[in-house]
C-alpha positions as CSV (number, residue, x, y, z in Angstrom):
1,X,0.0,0.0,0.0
2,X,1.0,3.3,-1.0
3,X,1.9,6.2,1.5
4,X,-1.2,8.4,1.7
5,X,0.0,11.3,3.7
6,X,3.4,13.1,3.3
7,X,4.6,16.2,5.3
8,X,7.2,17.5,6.3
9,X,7.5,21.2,7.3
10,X,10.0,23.4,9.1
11,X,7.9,26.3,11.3
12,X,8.8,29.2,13.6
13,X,5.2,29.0,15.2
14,X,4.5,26.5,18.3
15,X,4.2,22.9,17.5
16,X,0.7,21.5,18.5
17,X,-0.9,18.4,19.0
18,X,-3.4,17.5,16.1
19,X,-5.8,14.7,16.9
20,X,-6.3,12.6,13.9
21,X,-9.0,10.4,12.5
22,X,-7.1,7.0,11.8
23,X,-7.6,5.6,8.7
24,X,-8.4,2.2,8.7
25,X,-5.2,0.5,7.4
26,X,-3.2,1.6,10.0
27,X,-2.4,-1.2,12.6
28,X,-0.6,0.9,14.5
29,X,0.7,5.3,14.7
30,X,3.4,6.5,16.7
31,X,3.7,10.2,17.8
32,X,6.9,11.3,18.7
33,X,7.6,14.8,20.6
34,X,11.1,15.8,21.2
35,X,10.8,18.4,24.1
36,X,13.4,20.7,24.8
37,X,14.6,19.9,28.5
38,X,15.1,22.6,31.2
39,X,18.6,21.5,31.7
40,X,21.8,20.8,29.6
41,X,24.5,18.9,31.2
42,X,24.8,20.8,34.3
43,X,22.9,24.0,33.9
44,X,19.4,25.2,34.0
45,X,18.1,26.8,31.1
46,X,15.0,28.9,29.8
47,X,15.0,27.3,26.1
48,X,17.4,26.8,23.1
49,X,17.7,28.8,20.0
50,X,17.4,27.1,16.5
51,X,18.9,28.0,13.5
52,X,18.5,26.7,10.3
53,X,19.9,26.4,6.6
54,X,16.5,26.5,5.6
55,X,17.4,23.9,2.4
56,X,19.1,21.7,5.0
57,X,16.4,21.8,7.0
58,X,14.0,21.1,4.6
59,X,16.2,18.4,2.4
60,X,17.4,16.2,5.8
61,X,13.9,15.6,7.0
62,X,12.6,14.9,3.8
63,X,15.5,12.4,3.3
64,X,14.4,10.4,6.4
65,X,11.0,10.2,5.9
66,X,11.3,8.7,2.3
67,X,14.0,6.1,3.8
68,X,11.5,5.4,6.7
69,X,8.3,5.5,4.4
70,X,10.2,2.8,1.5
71,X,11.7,0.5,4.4
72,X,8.5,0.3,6.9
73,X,5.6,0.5,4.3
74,X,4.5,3.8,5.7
75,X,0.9,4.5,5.0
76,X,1.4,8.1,6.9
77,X,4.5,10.4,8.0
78,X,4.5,13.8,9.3
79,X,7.7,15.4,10.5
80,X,7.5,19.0,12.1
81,X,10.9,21.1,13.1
82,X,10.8,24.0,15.2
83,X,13.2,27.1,14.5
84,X,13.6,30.0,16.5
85,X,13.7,29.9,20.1
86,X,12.0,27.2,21.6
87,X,11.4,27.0,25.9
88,X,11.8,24.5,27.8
89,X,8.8,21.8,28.1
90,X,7.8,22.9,24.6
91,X,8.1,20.5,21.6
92,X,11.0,21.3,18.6
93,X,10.0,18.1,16.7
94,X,6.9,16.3,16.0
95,X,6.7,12.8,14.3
96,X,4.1,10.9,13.1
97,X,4.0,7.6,11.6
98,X,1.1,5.2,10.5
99,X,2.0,1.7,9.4
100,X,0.3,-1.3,8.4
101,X,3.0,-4.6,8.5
102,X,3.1,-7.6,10.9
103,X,4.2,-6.4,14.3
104,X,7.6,-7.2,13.9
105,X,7.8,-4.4,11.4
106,X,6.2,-2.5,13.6
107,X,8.4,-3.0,16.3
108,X,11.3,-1.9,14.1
109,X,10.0,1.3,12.8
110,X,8.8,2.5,16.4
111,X,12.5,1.7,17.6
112,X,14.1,3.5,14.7
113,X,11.8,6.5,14.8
């Protein structure tokens, strides 16, 4: 089955979490945050900045999600990157993957995402 949904975007804006009707093919979706911790190494901090090659940015992620949608039978993959500065507690990534293979390929793409 072909992949039905394809995003990836780069955005200076807050990421937020979208609730999504699941289509039915999907035996499984995995939604990844990467939050942005209040401390690195051993200080306390109020955020990180992000910069950004903007066709880096946009080229590396894309890379990724083609690899991960051809070698997990993707049906859906959505990859957000936040830019700018970012606080702590708030999300700089977003993933989301649908799939539809036996469980052990399930397994595997939830470890490698």
């Amino acid at each position: 089955m072909a992949i039905s949904i394809w995003g990836v975007s780069i955005t200076r804006a807050p990421i937020e979490y979208v609730s999504q009707k699941h289509e039915g093919a999907a035996g499984a979706v995995v939604d990844f945050f990467g939050i942005v911790r209040a401390q690195e190494g051993d200080r306390v901090i109020t955020g990180i900045e992000y910069e950004a090659n903007m066709a880096m940015a946009e080229h590396q992620p894309n890379t990724i999600a083609e690899k991960a949608a051809t070698d997990f039978a993707l049906l859906r993959i959505i990859i957000t990157h936040r830019i700018r500065f970012v606080k702590t507690v708030e999300p700089s990534f977003f993933l989301r993957g649908a799939i539809s293979p036996p469980y052990g390929v399930v397994s595997s793409s939830v470890r490698l995402l």
